[in-house]
Backbone as CSV, one residue per row, in Angstrom:
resi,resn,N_x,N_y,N_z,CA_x,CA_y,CA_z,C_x,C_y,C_z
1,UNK,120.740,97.744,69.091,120.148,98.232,67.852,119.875,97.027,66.966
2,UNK,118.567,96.676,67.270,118.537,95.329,66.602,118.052,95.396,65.528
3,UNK,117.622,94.281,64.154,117.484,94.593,62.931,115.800,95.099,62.882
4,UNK,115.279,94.918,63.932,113.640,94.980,63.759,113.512,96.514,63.985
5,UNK,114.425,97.209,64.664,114.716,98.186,65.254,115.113,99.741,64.020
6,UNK,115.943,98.994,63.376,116.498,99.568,61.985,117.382,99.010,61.324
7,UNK,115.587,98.438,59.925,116.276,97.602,58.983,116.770,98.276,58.114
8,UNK,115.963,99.532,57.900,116.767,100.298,56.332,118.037,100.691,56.865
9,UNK,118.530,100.919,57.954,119.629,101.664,58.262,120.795,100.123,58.158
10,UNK,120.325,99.081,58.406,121.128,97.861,58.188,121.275,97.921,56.953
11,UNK,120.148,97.777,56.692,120.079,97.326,54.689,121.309,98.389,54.205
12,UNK,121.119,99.573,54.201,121.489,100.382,54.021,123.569,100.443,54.259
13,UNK,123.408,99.925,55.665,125.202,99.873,55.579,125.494,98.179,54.939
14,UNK,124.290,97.157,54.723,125.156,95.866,53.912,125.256,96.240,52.764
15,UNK,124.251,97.071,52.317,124.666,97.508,50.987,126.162,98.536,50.400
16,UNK,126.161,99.352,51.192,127.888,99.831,51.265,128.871,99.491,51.573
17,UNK,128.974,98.612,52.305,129.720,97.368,52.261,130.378,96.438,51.318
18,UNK,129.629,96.354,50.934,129.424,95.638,49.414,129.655,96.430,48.546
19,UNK,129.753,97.621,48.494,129.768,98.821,47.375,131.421,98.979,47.392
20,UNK,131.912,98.860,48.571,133.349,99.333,49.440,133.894,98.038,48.888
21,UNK,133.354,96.737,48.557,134.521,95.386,48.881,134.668,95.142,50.221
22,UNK,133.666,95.037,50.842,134.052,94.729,52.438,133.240,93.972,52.866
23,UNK,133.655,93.052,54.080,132.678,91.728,54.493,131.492,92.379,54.683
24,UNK,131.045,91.636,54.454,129.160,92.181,54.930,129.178,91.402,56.512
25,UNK,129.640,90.683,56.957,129.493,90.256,58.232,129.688,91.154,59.187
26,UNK,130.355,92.242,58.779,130.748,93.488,59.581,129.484,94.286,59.870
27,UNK,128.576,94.295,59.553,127.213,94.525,59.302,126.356,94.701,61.227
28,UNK,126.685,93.546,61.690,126.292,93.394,63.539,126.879,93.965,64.019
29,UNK,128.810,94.001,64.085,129.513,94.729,65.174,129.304,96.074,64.897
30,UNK,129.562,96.560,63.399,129.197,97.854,63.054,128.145,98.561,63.739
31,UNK,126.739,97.673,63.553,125.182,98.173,63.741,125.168,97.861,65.755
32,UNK,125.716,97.107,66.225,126.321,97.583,67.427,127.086,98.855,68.277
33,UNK,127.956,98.995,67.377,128.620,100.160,67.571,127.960,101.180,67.642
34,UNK,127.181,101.632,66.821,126.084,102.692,66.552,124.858,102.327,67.734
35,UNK,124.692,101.486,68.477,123.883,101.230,69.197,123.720,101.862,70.242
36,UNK,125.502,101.635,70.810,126.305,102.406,72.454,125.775,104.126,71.882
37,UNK,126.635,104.224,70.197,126.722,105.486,70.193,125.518,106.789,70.687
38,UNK,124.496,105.434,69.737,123.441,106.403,69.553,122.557,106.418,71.278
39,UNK,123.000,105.262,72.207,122.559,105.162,73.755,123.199,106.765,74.165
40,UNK,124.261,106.949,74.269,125.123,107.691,74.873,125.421,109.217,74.007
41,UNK,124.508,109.012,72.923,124.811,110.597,72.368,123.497,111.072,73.102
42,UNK,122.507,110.523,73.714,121.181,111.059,73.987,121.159,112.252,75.119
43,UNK,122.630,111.219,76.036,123.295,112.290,77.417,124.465,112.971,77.008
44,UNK,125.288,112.655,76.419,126.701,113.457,76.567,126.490,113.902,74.724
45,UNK,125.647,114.092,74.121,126.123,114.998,72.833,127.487,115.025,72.448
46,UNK,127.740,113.460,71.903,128.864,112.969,71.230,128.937,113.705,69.836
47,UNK,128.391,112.856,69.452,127.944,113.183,67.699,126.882,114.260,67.700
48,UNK,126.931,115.285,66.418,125.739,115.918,66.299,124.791,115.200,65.103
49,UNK,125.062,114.088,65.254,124.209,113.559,63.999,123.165,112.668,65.260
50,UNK,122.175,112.804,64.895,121.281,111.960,65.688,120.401,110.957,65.095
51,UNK,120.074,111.133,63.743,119.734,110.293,63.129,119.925,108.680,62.250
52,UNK,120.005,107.575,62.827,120.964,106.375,62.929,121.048,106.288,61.463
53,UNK,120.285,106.597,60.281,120.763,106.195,58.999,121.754,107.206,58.277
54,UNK,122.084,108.727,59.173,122.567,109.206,58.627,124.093,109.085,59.185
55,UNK,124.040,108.508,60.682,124.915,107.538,61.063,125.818,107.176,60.291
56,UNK,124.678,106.005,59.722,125.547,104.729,59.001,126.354,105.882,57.969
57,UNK,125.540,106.713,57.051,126.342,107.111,55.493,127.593,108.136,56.364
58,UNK,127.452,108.694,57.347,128.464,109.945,57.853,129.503,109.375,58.991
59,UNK,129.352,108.460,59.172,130.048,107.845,60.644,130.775,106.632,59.817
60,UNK,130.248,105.519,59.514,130.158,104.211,59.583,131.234,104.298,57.803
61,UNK,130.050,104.540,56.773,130.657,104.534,55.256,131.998,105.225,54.970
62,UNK,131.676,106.685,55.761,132.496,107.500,55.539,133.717,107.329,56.068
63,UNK,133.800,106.589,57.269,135.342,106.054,57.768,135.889,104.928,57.127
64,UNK,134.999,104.043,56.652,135.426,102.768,56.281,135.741,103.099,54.568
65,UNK,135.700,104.287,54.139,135.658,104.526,52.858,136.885,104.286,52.252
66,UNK,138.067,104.565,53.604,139.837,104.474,53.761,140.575,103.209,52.945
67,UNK,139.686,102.065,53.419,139.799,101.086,53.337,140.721,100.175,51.968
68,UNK,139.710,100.760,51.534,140.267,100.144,49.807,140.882,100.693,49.269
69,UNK,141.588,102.250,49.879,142.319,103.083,49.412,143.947,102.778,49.701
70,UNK,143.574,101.835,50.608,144.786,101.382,51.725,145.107,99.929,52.333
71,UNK,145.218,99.180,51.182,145.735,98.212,50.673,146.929,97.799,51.561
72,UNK,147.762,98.853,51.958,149.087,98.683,53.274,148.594,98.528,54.524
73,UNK,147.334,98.702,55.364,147.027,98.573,56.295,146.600,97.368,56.800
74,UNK,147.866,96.182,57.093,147.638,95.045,57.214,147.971,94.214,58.841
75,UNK,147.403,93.304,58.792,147.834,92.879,60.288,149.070,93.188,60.879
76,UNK,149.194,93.620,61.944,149.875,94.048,62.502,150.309,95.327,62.502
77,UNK,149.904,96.364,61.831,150.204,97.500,61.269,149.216,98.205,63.001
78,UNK,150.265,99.497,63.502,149.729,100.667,64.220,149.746,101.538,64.085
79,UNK,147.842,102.045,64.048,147.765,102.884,63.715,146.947,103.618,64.662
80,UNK,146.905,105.319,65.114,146.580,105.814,65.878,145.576,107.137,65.389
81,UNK,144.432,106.975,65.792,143.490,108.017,65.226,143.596,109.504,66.478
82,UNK,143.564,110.319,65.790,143.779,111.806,66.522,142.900,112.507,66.590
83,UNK,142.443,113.334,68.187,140.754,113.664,67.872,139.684,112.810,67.332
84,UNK,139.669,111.836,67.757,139.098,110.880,67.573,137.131,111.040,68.118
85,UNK,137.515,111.499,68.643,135.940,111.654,69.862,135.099,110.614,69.455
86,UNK,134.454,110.204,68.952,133.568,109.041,69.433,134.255,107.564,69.175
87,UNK,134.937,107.880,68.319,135.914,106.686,67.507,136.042,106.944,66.778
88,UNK,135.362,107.729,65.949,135.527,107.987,64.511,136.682,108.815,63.492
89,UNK,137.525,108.037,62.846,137.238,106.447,62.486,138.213,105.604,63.002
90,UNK,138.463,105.378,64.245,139.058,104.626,65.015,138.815,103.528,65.622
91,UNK,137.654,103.162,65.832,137.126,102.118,66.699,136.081,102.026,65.327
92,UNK,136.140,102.472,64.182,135.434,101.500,63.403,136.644,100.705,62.231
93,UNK,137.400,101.203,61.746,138.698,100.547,61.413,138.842,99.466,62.282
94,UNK,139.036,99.701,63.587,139.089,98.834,64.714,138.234,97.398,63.877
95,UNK,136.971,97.831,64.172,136.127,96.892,63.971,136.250,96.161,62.740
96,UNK,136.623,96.524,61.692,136.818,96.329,60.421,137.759,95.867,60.307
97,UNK,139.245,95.965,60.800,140.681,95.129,60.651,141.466,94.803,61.876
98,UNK,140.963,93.742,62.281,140.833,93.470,63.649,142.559,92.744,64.181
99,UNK,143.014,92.931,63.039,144.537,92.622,63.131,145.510,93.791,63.493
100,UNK,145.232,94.750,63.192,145.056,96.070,63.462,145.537,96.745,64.234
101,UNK,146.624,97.278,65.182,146.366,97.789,66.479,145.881,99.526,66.323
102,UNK,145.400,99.224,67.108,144.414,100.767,66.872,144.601,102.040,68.155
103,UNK,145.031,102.661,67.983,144.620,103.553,69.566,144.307,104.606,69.134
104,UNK,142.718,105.490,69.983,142.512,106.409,69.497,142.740,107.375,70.791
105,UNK,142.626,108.999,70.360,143.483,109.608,70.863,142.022,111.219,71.350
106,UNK,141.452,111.223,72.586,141.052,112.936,72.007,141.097,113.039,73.844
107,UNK,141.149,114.141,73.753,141.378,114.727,75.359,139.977,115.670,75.720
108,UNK,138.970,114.787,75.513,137.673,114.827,76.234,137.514,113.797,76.956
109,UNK,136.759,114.009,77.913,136.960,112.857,79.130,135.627,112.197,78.915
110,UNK,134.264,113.009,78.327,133.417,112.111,78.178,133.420,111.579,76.683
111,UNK,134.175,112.187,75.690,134.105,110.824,74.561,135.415,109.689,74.822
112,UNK,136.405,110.139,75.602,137.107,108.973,76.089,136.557,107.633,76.434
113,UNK,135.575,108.325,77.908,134.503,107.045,78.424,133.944,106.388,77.722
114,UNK,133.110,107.177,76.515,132.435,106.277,75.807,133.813,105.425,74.596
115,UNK,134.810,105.869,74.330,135.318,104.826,73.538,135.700,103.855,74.240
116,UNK,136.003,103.855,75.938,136.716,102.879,76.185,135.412,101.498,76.826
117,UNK,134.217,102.531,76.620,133.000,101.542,76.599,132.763,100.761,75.711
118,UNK,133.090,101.277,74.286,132.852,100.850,73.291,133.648,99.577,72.588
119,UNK,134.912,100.049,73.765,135.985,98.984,73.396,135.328,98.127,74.271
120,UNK,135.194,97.740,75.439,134.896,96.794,76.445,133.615,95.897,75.680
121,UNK,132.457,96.805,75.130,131.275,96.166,74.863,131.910,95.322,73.216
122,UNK,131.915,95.904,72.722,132.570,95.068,71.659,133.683,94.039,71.173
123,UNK,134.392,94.035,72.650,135.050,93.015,72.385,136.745,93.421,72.025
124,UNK,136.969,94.518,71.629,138.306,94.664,70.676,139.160,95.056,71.606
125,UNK,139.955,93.642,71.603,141.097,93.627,71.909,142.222,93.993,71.406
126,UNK,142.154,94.435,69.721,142.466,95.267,69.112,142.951,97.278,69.141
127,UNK,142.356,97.388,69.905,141.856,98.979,70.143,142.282,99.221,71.913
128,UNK,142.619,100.297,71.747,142.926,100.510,73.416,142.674,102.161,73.155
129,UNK,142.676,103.433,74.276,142.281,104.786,74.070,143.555,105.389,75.114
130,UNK,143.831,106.528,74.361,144.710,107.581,75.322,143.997,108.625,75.029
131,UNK,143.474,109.252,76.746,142.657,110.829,77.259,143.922,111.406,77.090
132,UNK,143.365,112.863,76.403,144.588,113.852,76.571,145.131,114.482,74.715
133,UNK,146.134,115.503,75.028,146.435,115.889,73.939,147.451,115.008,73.020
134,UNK,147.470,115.196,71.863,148.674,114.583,71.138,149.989,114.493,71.306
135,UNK,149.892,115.793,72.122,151.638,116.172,72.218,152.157,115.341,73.560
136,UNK,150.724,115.407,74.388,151.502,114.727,75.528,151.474,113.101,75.346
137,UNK,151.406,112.511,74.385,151.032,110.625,74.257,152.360,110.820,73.900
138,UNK,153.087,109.407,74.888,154.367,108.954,74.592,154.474,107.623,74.307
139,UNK,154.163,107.205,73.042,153.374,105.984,73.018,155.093,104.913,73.019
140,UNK,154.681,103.508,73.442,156.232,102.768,73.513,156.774,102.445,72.197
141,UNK,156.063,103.001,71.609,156.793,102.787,70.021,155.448,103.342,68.663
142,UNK,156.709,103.916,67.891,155.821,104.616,67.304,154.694,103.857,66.055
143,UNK,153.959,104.861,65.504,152.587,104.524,64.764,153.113,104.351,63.264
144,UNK,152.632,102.997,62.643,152.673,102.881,61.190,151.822,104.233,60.865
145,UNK,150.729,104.433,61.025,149.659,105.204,60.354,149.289,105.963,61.062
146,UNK,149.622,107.361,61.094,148.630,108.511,61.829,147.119,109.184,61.383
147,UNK,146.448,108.949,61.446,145.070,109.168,60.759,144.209,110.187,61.772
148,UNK,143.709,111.087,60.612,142.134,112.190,61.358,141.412,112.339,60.143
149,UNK,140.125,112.802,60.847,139.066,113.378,60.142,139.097,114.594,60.462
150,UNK,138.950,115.383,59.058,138.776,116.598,59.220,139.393,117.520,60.606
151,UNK,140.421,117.196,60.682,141.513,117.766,61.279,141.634,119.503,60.642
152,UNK,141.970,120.338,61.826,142.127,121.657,61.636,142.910,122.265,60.017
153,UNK,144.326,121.540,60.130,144.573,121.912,58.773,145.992,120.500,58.734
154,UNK,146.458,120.523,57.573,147.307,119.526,57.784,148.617,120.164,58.421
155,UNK,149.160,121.645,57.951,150.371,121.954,58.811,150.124,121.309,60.112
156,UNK,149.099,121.891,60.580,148.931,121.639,62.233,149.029,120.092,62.595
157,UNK,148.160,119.306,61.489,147.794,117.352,61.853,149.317,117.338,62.316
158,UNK,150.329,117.402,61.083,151.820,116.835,61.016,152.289,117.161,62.172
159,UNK,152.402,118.603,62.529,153.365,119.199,63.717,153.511,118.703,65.118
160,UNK,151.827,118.359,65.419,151.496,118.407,66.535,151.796,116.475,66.656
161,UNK,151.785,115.825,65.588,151.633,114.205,65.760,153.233,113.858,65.094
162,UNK,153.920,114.802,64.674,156.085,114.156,64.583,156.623,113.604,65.045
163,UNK,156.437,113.696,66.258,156.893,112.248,67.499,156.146,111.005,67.925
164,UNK,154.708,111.004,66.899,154.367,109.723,67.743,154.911,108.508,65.701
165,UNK,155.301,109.227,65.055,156.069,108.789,63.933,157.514,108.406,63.761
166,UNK,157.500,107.199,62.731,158.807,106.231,62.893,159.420,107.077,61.428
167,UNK,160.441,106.360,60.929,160.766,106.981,59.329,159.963,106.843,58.269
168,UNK,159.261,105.723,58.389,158.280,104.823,57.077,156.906,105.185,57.962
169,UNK,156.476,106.271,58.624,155.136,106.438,58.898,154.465,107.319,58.012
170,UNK,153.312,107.141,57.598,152.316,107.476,56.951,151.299,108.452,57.309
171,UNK,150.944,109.735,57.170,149.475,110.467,58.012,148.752,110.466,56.997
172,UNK,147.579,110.033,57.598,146.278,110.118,56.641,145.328,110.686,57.236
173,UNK,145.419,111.743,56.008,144.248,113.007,56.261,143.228,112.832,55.733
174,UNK,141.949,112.793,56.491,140.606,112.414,56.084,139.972,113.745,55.648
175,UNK,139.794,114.486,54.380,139.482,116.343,54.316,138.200,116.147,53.501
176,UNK,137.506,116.832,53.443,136.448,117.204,52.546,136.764,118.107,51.497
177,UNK,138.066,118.897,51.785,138.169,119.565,50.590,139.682,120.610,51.314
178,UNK,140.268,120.611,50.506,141.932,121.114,50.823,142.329,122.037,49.463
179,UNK,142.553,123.358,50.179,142.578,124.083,48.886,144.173,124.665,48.934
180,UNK,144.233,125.344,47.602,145.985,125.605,47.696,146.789,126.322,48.911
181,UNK,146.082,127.164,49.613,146.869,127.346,50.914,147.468,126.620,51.590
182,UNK,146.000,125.976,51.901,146.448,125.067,52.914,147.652,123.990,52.502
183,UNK,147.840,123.258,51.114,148.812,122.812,51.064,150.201,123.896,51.232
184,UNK,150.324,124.703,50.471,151.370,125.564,50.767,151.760,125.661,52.019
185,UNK,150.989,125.413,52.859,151.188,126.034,54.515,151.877,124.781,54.891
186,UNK,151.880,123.652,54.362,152.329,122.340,54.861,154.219,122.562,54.916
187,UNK,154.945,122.183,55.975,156.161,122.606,56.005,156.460,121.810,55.124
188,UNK,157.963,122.059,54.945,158.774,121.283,53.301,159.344,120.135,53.271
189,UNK,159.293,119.864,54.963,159.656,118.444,55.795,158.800,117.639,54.658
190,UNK,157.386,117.765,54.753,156.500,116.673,54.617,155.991,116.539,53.009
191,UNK,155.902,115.779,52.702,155.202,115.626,51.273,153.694,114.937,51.043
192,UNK,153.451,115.655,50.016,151.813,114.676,49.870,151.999,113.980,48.955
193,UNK,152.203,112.602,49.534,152.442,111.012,48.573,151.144,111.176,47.380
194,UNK,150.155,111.066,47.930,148.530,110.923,47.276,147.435,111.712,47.788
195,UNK,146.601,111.350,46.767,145.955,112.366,47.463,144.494,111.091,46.434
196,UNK,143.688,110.688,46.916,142.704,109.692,46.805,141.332,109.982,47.170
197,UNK,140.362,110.575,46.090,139.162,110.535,46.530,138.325,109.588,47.099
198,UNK,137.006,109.759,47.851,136.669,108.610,48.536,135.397,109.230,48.323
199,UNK,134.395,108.319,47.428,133.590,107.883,47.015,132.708,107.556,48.683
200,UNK,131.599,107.648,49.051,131.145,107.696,50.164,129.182,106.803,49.830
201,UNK,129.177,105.613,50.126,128.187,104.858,49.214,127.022,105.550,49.968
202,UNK,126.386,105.853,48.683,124.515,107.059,49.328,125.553,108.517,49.914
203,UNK,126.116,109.062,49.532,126.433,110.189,49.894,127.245,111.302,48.506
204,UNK,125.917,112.234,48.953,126.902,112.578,47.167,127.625,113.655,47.515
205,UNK,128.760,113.721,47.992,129.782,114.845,49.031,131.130,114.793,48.493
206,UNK,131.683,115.840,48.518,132.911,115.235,48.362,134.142,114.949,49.882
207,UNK,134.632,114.151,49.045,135.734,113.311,50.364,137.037,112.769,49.957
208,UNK,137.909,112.796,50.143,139.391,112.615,49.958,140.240,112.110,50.939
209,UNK,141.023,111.448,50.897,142.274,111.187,51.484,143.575,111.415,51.462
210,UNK,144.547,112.038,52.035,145.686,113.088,51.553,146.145,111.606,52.483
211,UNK,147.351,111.450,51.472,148.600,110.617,52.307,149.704,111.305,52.462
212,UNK,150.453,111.412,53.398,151.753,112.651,54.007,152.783,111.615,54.121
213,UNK,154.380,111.770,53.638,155.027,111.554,54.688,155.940,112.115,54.927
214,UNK,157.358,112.012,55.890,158.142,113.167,55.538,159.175,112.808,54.970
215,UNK,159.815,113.893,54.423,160.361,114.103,52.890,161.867,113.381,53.517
């Protein structure tokens, strides 16, 4: 996906970038990433977004939006994305904090392939993938940071991801919108540390970040 190819959609993520506080050099691996994606959504209907600039604002902005919210997510820190299916936002964090250890997690076999393509073509040695459900990953030690997008509800995120968590682990819920049930429904184990809107650059939506941990 080269720049001659799609400049507004470049222009477009250096400029959010920059909106976020984030290197603009990230700008190639990013606009790479979206390259495989958008190769491989043509056969296996990864993403239902098909359009690469809406890509960048729904894929690309919208994961990296975490970022500045999360100031603790520093080298060496593991963190494991759940339901992950294309990477998102797993293998773009990846890309973005390359100190990082990253593993993303969904038990489809063809967005597996493509993340572990995505890892190979890009380089990140950072990032590694487990096929399969949550419950069955026995990872050799557990995750600083459990992270999803738009995950079913949070009772369920927590329940199903308790064991791949240390005492000082963190879940971060990526929601568009969380209403009083659903917190109520959250067992009494867990608490919501924060709860952090996320501003989404060219996207006028709303978006949030719920931080969990247990009580």
């Amino acid at each position: 996906m080269s720049e001659s190819r799609h400049p507004h959609s470049e222009r477009r993520l250096r400029l959010g970038l920059e909106r976020l506080g984030l290197d603009v050099e990230l700008t190639a691996p990013l606009m790479r990433y979206l390259a495989e994606l958008e190769k491989w959504n043509a056969t296996y209907n990864l993403s239902g977004i098909k359009i690469v600039d809406d890509m960048v604002l729904r894929h690309l902005l919208d994961s990296l939006t975490v970022l500045p919210a999360l100031p603790q997510l520093v080298d060496g820190a593991r963190l494991i994305d759940v339901g992950s299916g294309a990477g998102i936002p797993g293998l773009i964090l990846a890309i973005a904090r390359p100190g990082v250890k990253v593993t993303t997690l969904d038990s489809a076999g063809k967005k597996a392939r493509f993340m572990r393509h995505a890892i190979r073509v890009l380089g990140l040695n950072n990032a590694e993938v487990f096929e399969g459900r949550a419950e069955d990953h026995v990872p050799e030690d557990t995750y600083d940071f459990i992270i999803s997008r738009a995950f079913a509800s949070l009772s369920d995120f927590v329940t199903v991801t308790e064991h791949l968590a240390g005492p000082d682990s963190r879940w971060l819920a990526m929601k568009a919108h969380v209403d009083d049930a659903e917190r109520a429904a959250l067992p009494a184990r867990w608490l919501i540390e924060a709860t952090t809107r996320l501003p989404v650059p060219g996207l006028d939506e709303m978006r949030q970040l719920l931080v969990l941990r247990a009580a």
